[in-house]
N, C-alpha and C positions, 0 to 999 in steps of 0.2 A: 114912634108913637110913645108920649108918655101918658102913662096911667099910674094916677095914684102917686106920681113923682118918681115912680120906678119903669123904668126904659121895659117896653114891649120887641125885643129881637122878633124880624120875621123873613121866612124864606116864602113868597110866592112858584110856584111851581108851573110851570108851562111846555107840551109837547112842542119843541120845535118840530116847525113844518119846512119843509124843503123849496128855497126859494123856485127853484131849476126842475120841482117833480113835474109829471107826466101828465098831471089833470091840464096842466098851460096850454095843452096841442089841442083839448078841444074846441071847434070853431061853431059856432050856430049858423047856419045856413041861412037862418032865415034875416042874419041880420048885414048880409053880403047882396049887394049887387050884381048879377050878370047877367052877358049879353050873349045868347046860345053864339055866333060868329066869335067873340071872344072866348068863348070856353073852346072850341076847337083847335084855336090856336095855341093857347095854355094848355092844353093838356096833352097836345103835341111834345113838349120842351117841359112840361111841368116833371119834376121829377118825382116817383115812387113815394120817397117816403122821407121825412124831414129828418135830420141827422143834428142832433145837438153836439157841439163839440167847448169843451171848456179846457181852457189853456194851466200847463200847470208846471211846477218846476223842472219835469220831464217831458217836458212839452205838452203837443194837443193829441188828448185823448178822446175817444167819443163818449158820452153821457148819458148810458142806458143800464137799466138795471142791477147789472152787474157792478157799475162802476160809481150807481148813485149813492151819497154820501147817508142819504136818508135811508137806505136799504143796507149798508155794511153797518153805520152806529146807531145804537138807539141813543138818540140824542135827547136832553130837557134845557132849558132856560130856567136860571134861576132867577128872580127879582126880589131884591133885598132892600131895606129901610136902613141896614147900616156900611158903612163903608167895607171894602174888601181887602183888608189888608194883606200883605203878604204871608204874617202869622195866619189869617183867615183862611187864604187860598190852598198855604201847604195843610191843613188839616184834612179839607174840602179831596186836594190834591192823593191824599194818605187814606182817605175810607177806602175799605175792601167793595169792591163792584166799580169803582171809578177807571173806566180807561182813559179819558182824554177830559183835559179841562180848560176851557178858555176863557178870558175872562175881559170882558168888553169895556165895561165901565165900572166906575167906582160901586155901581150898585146892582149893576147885571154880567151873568157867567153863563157859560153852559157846558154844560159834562158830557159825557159819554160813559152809559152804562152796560158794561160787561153782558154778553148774550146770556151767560149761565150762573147769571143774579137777576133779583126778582125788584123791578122797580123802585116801588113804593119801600120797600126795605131798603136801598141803598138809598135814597131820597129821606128818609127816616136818620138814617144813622149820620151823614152831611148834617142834617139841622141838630141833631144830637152832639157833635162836635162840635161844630161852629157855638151854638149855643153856650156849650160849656167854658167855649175861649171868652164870650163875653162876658159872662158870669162875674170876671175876675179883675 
């Protein structure tokens, strides 16, 4: 964005949601078809209780609270107006409260922020660096 002839840097900020959480198992009842003779037979063979598994460099794990990627990191999205460059990314990379940073496209990443850092403050101090690199 230019204003004024002078570049507008901006970070959009967004809670990543976890594609694989828990709310996906709920089913509405009412928008299911059945046939009481069919339900007896499904629910003979129908198993307990669904079991998500997700395959990983250590093989297949199962995918339950413990193990969801949305309950071990507090994750964000960032969406940016300017490209990400690699100066960009190790700045982003170097703030204190960043655990993990990945970085998808030229104009969107997402972090991983530290349990014993406060958000909005490690989200703060990223556009405070980033910014300053562009400054120059």
């Amino acid at each position: 964005m230019v204003i004024n002839n002078k570049f507008e840097p901006k970070i959009i900020w967004e809670k990543w949601i976890d594609p694989l959480g828990f709310d996906n198992d709920e089913i509405n009842e009412e928008d299911q078809y059945s046939d009481s003779y069919d339900d007896q037979i499904n629910n003979k063979y129908k198993p307990e209780q669904k079991i998500k598994m997700i395959i990983t460099p250590f093989g297949a794990i199962s995918y339950n609270e413990q193990t969801a990627s949305g309950k071990i990191f507090n994750f964000w999205n960032g969406h940016t107006n300017f490209s990400i460059t690699k100066k960009i990314s190790d700045a982003i990379e170097s703030t204190d409260g960043i655990e993990t940073l990945d970085v998808f496209t030229k104009y969107r990443f997402r972090i991983s922020v530290g349990k014993a850092f406060n958000d909005s403050e490690v989200m703060r101090d990223v556009n405070n660096n980033v910014y300053q690199i562009l400054e120059y």
